[in-house]
Steps between C-alpha positions, in 0.01 A plus 500: 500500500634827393596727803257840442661758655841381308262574151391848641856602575599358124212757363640790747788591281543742306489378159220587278410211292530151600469167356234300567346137418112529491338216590093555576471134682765588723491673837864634531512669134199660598594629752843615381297660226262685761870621688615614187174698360418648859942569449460684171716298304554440163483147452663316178297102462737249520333177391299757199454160309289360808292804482439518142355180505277587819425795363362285149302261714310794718431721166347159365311419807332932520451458102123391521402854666361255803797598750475859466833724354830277471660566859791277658863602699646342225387778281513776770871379550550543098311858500708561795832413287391647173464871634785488714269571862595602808211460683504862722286437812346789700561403848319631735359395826145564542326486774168318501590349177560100419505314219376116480712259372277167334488303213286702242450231183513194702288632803209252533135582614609418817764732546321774360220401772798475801696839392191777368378526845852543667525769241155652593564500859874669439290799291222514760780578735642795318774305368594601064527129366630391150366200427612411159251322388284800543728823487765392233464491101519144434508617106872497369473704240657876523427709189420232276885296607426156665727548833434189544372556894851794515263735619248282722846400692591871548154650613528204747879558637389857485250435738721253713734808547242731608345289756565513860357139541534192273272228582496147305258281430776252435389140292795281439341402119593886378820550404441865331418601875871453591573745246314715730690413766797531371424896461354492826816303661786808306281756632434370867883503540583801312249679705404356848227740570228261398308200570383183350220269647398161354130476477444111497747385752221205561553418176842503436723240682873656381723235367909466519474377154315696338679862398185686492397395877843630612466850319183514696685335824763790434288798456313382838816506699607844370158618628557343823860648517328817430237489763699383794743826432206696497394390883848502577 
């Protein structure tokens, strides 16, 4: 298992464009690819073969209009590439303002049912939530250029970086929510000012095995770190 805090002091350098292996089934290039947006690198695809054909399959699959706009990270990673991007995050720290992390194309009925009062009750309470499913443009498109989901990724980090509070509804089966995490995990250590909360811990039994459990598992303890030298 990789050691986390050993990738978020790789992405702390000072270099502007990295190279990275993109790989949507796995946890850890995920995640290095959340470090790295949330980072504003550059990034330059190293296994571009790999992607190409990814990239052929998912353009096949969205072809019959039935799945909406083509969308994938493998094309975000390409858009990404193309133009040269270094994503430039507003950070901010808001107070009163979170954003949800949760699966948004593989959320069942039953998640939906589970996390829209949680976000209800948050709003009720005074609390600015964006929920993604609701409050980001799920439409890639950006003056008639597929981004390929470029610019869903950045309203989301932008978001991320403006809240004081990130809460996840973590589920193991979504690997695009480590992405997530991964901006969530730069920022938290760039800037320790803010919070993160897990919203199913009864669902979620964290894993030693399992990469995404520990970036969860690590983003915990830093809020625990933070809390104890807060009543300290």
């Amino acid at each position: 298992m990789k050691d986390i805090k050993k990738l978020y002091d790789g992405m702390s350098h000072p270099f502007e464009t990295i190279h990275i292996n993109i790989d949507t089934s796995d946890k850890i290039a995920m995640f290095i690819m959340g470090m790295a947006f949330a980072a504003g690198k550059q990034i330059k695809i190293s296994n571009k073969a790999q992607v190409a054909t990814e990239i052929v399959k998912e353009e096949t699959f969205f072809a019959d209009g039935n799945h909406g706009p083509a969308k994938s990270f493998n094309m975000m990673a390409r858009h990404w590439e193309k133009n040269k991007f270094t994503p430039n995050l507003l950070v901010e720290n808001k107070a009163g303002h979170s954003f949800v992390v949760c699966p948004v194309r593989k959320a069942t009925e039953s998640d939906i049912k589970k996390l829209g009062p949680t976000v209800c009750k948050l709003r009720n309470d005074g609390e600015i939530v964006h929920y993604p499913d609701e409050n980001t443009n799920q439409n890639p498109f950006v003056d008639g250029e597929n981004t390929g989901g470029y610019n869903i990724c950045f309203e989301n980090a932008s978001a991320i970086a403006k809240a004081n509070t990130v809460r996840a509804f973590y589920l193991k089966n979504s690997v695009g929510s480590v992405f997530d995490l991964g901006v969530t995990y730069y920022l938290q250590r760039q800037y320790p000012d803010r919070d993160f909360e897990l919203l199913n811990p009864e669902d979620v039994k964290l894993k030693e095995d399992d990469f995404g459990d520990q970036v969860v598992k690590s983003l915990l303890e830093l809020q625990e770190e933070k809390t104890a030298a807060n009543e300290t």
